[in-house]
N, C-alpha and C positions, 0 to 999 in steps of 0.2 A: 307151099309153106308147111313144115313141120311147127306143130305145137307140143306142146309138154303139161300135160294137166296134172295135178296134184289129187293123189287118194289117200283121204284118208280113213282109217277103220276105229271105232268106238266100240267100248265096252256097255255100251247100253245105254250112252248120255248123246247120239249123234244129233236126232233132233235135238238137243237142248242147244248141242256148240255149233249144228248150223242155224239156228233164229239168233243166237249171237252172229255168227259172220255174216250174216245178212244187215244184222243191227250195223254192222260194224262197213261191209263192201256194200251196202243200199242194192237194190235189181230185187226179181223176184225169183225163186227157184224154179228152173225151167225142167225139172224131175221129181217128183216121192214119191216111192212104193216102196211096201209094204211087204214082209213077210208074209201076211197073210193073202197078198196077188199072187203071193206064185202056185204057178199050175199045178193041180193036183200027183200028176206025173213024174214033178219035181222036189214035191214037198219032202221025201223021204231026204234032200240034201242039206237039208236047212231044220232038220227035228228038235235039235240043242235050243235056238232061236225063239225066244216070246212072237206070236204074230204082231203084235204093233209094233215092232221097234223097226228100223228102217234099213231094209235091202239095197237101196241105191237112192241116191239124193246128188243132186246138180245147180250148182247156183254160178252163174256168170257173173266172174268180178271184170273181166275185159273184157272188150272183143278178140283176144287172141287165148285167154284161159277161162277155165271153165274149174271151181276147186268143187272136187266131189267125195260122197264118204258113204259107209253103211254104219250098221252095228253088226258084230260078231261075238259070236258065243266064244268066252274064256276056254284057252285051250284046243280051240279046232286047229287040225292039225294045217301047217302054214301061215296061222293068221296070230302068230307070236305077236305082242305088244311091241315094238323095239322103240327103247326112248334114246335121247343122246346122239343118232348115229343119220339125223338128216335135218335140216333147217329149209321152211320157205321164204325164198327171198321175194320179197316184191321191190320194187321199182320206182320212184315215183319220178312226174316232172319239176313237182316244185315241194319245199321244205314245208309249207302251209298242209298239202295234202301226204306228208311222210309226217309229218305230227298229229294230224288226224286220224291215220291207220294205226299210229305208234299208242295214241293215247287208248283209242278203241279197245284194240287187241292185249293191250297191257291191262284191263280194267277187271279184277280179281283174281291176275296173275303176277309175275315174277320179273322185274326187268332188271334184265343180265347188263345193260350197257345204254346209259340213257339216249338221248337222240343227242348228236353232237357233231361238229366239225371236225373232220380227221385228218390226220397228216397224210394219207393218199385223196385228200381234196373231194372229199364226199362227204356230205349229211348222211348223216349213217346211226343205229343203234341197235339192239336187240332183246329179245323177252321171249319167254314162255307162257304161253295165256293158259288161263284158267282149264285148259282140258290136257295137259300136256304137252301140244305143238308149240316146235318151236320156231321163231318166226325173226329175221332180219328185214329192215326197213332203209331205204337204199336211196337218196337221191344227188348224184352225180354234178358235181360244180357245171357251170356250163365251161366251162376251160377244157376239164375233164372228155367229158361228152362229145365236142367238135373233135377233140385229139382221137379219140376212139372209132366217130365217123371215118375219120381222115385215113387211119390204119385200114379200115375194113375196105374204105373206097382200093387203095394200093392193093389190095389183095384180092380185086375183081378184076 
């Protein structure tokens, strides 16, 4: 099976917006280190970087993803900001738990599209939470769902 994990990079606030996702997807973070772990050998790659702020961090919100992030120094080359130009969708089974991730993650940010019934038969909404990411909240009619199974079963 292929998986798809989500990275994300901060300007110096990653620990803060991952003890929110954690507040928010509960587990515990199965990774942190620290710019100041990295080997001596290495360190000349990471010079820009305060040593406390965070090299890699990994917290399991499923058993098939894993959302992960660092912090990065302003301006390293490739690690542009880009806003606007990607959304995480998650999934849920039921409208109870897409209200619960929707209200979480919306709590001192911006919501673009409340949680709502849509005319493609999904509970569905969207926001921007308080660190920039932008985030869709997704839970699928059961009508929906069987019809989707049913397409993919025809296509095995």
């Amino acid at each position: 099976m292929t998986t798809l994990n989500p990275y994300l990079s901060f300007k110096g606030n990653c620990e803060e917006a991952f003890n929110f996702y954690k507040s928010v997807f509960g587990g515990d973070f199965q990774f942190i280190g620290r710019y100041k772990d990295v080997p001596a050998t290495d360190k000349h790659n990471f010079t820009t970087i305060p040593d406390d702020k965070i090299m890699h961090i990994s917290l399991p919100i499923s058993t098939e993803t894993i959302l992960m992030g660092c912090d990065t120094a302003s301006g390293s080359p490739g690690q542009e900001m880009a806003s606007g130009n990607i959304s995480l969708t998650i999934n849920t089974v039921s409208k109870q738990k897409a209200d619960q991730l929707f209200t979480g993650l919306s709590a001192g940010g911006q919501v673009k599209m409340p949680m709502n019934e849509t005319f493609w038969e999904a509970y569905f909404g969207m926001l921007t939470d308080k660190f920039g990411i932008d985030w869709m909240i997704n839970c699928e009619s059961r009508k929906n769902s069987n019809a989707a199974h049913s397409t993919v079963k025809e296509m095995i």
